[in-house]
HTML snippet that shows the backbone in 3Dmol.js (N, CA, C, O; Angstrom):
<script src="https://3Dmol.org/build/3Dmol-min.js"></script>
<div id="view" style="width:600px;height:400px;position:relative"></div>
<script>
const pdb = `
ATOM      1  N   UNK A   1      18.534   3.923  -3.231  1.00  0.00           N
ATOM      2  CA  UNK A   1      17.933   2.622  -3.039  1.00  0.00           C
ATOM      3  C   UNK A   1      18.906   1.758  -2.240  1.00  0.00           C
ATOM      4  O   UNK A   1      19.747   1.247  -2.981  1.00  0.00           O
ATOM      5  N   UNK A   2      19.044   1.444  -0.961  1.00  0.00           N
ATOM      6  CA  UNK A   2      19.597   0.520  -0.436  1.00  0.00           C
ATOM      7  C   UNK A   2      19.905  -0.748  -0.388  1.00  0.00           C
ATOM      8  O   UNK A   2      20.984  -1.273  -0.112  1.00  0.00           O
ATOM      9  N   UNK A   3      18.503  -1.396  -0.782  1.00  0.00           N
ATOM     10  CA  UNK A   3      18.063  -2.566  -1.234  1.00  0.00           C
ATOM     11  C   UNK A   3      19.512  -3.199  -1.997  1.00  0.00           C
ATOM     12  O   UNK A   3      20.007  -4.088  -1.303  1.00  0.00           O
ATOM     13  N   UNK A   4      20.151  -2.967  -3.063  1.00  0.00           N
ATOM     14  CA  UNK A   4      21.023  -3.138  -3.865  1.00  0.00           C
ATOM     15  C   UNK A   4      22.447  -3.624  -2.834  1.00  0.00           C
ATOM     16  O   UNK A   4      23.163  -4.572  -3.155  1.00  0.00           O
ATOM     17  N   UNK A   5      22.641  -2.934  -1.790  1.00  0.00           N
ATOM     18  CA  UNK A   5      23.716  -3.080  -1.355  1.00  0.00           C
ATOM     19  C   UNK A   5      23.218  -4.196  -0.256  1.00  0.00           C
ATOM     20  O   UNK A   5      24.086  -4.966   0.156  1.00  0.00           O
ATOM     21  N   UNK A   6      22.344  -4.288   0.072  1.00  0.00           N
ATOM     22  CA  UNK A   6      21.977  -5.598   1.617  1.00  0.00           C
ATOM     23  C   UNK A   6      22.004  -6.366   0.765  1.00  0.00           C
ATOM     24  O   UNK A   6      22.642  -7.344   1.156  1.00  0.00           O
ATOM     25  N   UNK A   7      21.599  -6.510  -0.396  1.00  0.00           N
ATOM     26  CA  UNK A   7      21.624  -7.807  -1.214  1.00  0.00           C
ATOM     27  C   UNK A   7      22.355  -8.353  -1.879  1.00  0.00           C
ATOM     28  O   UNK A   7      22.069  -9.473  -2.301  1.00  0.00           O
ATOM     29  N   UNK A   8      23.889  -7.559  -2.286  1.00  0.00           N
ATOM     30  CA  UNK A   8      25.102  -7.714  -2.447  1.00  0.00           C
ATOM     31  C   UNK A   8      24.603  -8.174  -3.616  1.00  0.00           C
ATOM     32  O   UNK A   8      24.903  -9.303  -4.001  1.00  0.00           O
ATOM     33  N   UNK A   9      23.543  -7.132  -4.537  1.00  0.00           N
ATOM     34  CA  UNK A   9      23.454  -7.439  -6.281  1.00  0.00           C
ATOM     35  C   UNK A   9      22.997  -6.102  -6.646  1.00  0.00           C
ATOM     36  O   UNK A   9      22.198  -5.364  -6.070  1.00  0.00           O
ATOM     37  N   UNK A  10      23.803  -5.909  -7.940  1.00  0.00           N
ATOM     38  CA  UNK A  10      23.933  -4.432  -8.844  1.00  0.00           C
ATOM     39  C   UNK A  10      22.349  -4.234  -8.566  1.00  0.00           C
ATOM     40  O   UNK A  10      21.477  -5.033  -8.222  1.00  0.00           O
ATOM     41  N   UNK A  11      22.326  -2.629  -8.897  1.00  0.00           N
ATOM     42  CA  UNK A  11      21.012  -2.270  -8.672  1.00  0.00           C
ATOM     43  C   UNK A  11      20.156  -2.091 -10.031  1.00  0.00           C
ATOM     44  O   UNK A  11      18.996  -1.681  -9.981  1.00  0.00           O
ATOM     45  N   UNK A  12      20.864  -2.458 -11.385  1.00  0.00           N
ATOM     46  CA  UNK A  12      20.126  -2.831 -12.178  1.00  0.00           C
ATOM     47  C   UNK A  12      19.138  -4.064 -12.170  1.00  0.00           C
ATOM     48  O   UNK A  12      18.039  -4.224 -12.701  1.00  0.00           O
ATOM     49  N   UNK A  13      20.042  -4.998 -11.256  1.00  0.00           N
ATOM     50  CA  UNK A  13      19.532  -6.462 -11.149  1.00  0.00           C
ATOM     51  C   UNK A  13      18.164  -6.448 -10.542  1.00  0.00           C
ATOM     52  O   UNK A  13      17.159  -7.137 -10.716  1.00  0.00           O
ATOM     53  N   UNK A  14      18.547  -5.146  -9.553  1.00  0.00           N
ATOM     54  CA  UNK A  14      16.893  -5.437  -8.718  1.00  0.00           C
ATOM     55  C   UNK A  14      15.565  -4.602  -9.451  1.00  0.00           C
ATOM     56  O   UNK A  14      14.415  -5.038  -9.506  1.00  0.00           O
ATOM     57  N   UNK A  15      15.953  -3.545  -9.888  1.00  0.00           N
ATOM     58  CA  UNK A  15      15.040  -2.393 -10.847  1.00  0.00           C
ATOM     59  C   UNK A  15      14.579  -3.547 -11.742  1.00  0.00           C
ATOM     60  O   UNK A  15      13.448  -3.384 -12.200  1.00  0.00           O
ATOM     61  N   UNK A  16      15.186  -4.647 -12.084  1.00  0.00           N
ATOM     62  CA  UNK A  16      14.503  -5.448 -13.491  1.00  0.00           C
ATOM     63  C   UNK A  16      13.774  -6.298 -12.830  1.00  0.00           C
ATOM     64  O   UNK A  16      12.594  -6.516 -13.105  1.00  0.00           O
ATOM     65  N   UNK A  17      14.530  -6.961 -11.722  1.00  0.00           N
ATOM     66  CA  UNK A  17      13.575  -8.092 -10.852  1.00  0.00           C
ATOM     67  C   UNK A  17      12.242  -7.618 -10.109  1.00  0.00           C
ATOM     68  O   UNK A  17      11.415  -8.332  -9.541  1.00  0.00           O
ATOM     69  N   UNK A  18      12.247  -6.018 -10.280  1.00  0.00           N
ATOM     70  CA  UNK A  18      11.026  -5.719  -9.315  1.00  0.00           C
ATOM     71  C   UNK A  18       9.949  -4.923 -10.539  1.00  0.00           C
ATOM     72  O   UNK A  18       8.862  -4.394 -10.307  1.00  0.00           O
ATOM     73  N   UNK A  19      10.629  -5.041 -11.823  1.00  0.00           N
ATOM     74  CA  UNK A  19       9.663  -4.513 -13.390  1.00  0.00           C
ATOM     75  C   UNK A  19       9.023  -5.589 -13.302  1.00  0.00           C
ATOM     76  O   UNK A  19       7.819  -5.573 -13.042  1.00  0.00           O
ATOM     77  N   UNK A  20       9.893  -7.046 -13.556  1.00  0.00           N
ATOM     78  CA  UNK A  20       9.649  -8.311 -13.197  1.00  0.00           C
ATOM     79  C   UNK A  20       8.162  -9.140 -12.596  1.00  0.00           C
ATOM     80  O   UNK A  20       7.238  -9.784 -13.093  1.00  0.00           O
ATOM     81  N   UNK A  21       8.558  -8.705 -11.318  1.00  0.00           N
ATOM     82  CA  UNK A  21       7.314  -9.019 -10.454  1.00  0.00           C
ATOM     83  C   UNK A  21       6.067  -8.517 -11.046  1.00  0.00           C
ATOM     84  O   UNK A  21       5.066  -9.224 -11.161  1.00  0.00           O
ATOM     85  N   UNK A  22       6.140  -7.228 -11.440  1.00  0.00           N
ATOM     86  CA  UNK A  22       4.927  -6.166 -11.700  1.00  0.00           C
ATOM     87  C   UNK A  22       4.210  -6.990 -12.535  1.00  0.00           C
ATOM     88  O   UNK A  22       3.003  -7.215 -12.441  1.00  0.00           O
ATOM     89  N   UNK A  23       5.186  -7.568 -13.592  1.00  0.00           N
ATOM     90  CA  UNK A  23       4.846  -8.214 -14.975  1.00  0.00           C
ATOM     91  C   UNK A  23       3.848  -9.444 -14.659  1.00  0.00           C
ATOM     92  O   UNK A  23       2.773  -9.684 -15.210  1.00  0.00           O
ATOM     93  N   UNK A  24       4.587 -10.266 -13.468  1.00  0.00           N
ATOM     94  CA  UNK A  24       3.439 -11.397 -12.976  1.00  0.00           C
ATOM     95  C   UNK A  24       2.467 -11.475 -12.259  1.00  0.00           C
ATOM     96  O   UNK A  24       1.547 -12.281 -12.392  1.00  0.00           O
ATOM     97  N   UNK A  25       2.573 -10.664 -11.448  1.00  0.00           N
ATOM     98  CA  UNK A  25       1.716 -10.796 -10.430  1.00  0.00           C
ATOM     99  C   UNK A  25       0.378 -10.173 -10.840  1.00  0.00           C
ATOM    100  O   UNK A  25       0.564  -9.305 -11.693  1.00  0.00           O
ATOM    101  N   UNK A  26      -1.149 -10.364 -10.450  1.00  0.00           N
ATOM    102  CA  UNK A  26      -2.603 -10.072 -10.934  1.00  0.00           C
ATOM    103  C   UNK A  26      -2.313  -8.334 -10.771  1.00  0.00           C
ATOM    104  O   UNK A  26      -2.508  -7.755 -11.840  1.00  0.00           O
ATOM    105  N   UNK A  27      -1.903  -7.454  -9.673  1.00  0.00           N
ATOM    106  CA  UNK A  27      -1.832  -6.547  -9.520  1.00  0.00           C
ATOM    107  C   UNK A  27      -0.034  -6.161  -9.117  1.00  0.00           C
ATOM    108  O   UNK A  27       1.033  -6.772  -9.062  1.00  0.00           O
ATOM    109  N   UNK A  28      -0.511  -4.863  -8.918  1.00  0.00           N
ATOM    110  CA  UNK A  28       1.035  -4.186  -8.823  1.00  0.00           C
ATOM    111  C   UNK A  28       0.771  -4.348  -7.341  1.00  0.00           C
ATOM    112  O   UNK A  28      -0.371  -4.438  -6.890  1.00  0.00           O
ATOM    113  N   UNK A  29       2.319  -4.397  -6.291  1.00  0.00           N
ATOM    114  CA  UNK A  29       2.456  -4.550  -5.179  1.00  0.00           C
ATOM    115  C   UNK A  29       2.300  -3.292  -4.804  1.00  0.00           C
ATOM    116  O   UNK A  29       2.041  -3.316  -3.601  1.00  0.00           O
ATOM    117  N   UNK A  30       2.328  -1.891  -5.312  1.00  0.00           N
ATOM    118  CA  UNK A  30       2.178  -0.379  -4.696  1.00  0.00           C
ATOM    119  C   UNK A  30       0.721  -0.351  -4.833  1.00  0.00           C
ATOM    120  O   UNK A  30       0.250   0.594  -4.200  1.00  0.00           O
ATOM    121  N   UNK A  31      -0.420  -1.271  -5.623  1.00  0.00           N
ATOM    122  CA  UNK A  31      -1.590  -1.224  -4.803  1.00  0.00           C
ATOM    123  C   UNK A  31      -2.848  -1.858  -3.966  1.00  0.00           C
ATOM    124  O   UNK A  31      -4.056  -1.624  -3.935  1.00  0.00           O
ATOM    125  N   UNK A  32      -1.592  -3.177  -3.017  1.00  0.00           N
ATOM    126  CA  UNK A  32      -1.860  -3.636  -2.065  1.00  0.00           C
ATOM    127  C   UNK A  32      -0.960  -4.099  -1.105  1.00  0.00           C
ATOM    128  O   UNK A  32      -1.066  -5.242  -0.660  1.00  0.00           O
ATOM    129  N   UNK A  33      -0.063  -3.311  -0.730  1.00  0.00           N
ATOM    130  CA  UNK A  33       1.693  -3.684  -0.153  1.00  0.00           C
ATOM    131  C   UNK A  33       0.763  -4.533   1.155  1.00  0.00           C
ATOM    132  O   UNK A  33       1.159  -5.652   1.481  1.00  0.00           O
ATOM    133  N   UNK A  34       0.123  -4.218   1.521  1.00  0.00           N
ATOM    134  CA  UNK A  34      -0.145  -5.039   3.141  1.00  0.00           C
ATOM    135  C   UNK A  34      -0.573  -6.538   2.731  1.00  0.00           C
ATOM    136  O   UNK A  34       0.046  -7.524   3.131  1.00  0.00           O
ATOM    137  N   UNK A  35      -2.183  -6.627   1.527  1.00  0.00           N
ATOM    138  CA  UNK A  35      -2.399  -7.341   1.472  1.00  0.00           C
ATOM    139  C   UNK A  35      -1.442  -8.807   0.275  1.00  0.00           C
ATOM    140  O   UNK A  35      -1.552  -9.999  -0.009  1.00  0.00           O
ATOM    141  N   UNK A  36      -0.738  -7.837   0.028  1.00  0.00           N
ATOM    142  CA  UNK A  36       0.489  -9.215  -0.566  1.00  0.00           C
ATOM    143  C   UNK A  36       1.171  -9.237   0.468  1.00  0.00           C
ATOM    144  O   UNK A  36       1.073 -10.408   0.836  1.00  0.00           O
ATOM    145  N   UNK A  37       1.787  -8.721   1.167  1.00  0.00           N
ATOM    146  CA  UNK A  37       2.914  -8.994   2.365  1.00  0.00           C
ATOM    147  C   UNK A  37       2.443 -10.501   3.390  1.00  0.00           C
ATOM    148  O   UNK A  37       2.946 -11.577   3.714  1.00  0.00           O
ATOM    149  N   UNK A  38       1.254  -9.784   3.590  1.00  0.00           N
ATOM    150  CA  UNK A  38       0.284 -10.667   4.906  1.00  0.00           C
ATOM    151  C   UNK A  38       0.210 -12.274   3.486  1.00  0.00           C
ATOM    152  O   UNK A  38       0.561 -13.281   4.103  1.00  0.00           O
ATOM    153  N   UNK A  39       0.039 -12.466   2.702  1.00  0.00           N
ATOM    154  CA  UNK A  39       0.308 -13.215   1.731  1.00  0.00           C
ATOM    155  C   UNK A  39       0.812 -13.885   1.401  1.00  0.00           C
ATOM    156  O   UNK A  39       0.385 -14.999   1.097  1.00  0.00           O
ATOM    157  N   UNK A  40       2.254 -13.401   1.291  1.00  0.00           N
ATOM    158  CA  UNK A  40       3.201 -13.885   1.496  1.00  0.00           C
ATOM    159  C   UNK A  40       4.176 -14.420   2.899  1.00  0.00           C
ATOM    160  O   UNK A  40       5.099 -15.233   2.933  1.00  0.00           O
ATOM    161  N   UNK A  41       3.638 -13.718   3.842  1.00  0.00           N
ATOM    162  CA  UNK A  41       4.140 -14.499   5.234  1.00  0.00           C
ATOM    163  C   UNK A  41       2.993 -15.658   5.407  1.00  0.00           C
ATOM    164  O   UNK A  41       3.108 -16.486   6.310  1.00  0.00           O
ATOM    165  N   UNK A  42       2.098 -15.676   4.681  1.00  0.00           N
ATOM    166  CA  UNK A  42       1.141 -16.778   4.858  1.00  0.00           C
ATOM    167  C   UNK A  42       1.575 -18.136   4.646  1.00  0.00           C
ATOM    168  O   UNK A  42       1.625 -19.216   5.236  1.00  0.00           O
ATOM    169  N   UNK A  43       2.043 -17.280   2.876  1.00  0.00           N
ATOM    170  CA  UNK A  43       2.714 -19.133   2.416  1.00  0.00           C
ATOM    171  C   UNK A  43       3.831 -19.649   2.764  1.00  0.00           C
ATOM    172  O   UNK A  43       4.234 -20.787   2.523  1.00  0.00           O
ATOM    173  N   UNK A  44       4.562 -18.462   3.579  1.00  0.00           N
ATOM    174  CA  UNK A  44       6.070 -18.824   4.398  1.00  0.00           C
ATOM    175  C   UNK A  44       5.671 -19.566   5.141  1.00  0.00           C
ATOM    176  O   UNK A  44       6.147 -20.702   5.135  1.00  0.00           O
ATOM    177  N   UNK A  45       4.571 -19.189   6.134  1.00  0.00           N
ATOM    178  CA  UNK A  45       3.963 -19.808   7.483  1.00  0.00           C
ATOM    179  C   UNK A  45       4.018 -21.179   7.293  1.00  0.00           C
ATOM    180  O   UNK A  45       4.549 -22.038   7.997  1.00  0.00           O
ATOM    181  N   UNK A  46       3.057 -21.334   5.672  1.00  0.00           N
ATOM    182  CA  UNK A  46       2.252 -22.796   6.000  1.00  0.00           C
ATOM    183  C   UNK A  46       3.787 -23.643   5.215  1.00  0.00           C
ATOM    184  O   UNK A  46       4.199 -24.734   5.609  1.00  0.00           O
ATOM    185  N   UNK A  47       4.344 -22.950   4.231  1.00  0.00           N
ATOM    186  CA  UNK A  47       5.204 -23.954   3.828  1.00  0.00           C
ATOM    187  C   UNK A  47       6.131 -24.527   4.961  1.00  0.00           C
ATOM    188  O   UNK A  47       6.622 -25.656   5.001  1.00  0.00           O
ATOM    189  N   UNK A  48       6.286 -23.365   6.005  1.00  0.00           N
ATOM    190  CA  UNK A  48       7.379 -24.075   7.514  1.00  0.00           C
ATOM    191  C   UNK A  48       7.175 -25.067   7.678  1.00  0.00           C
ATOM    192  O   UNK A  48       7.888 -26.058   7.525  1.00  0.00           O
ATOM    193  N   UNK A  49       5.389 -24.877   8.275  1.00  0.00           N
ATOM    194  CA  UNK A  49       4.357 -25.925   8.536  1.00  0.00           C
ATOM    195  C   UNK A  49       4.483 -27.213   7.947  1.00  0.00           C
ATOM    196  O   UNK A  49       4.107 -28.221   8.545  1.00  0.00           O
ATOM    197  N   UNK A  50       5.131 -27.254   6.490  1.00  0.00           N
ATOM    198  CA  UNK A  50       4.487 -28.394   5.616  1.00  0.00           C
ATOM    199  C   UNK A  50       3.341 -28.285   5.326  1.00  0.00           C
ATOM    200  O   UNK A  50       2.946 -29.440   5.170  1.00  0.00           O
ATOM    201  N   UNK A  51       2.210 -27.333   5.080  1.00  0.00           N
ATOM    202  CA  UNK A  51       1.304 -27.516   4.305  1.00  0.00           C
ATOM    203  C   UNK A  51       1.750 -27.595   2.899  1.00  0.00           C
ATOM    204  O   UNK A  51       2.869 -27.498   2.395  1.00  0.00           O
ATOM    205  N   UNK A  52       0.119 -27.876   2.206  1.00  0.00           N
ATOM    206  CA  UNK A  52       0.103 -28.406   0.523  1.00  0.00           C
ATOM    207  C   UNK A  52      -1.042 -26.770  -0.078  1.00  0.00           C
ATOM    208  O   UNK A  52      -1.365 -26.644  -1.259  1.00  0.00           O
TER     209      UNK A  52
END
`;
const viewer = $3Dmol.createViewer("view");
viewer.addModel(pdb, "pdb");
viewer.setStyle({}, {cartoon: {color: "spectrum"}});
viewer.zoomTo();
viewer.render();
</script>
């Protein structure tokens, strides 16, 4: 897992932060990786923007 080292945090930290996510989110991200991604650059987009 690479992830651990670009992020300069133990790789327990991320295995829990990404159990984590699973825990909140309506679905798991392995079964819609595009349509959360596109999602999430959305609310990046509009928050740049200043949208509400």
């Amino acid at each position: 897992m690479p992830t651990p080292g670009r992020l300069h945090t133990h790789r327990n930290t991320v295995v829990r932060r990404l159990g984590r996510r699973d825990e909140l989110l309506p679905r798991r991200v392995t079964d819609d990786p595009v349509g959360i991604g596109a999602a999430l650059h959305l609310l990046a987009w509009r928050g740049a923007r200043g949208g509400r």
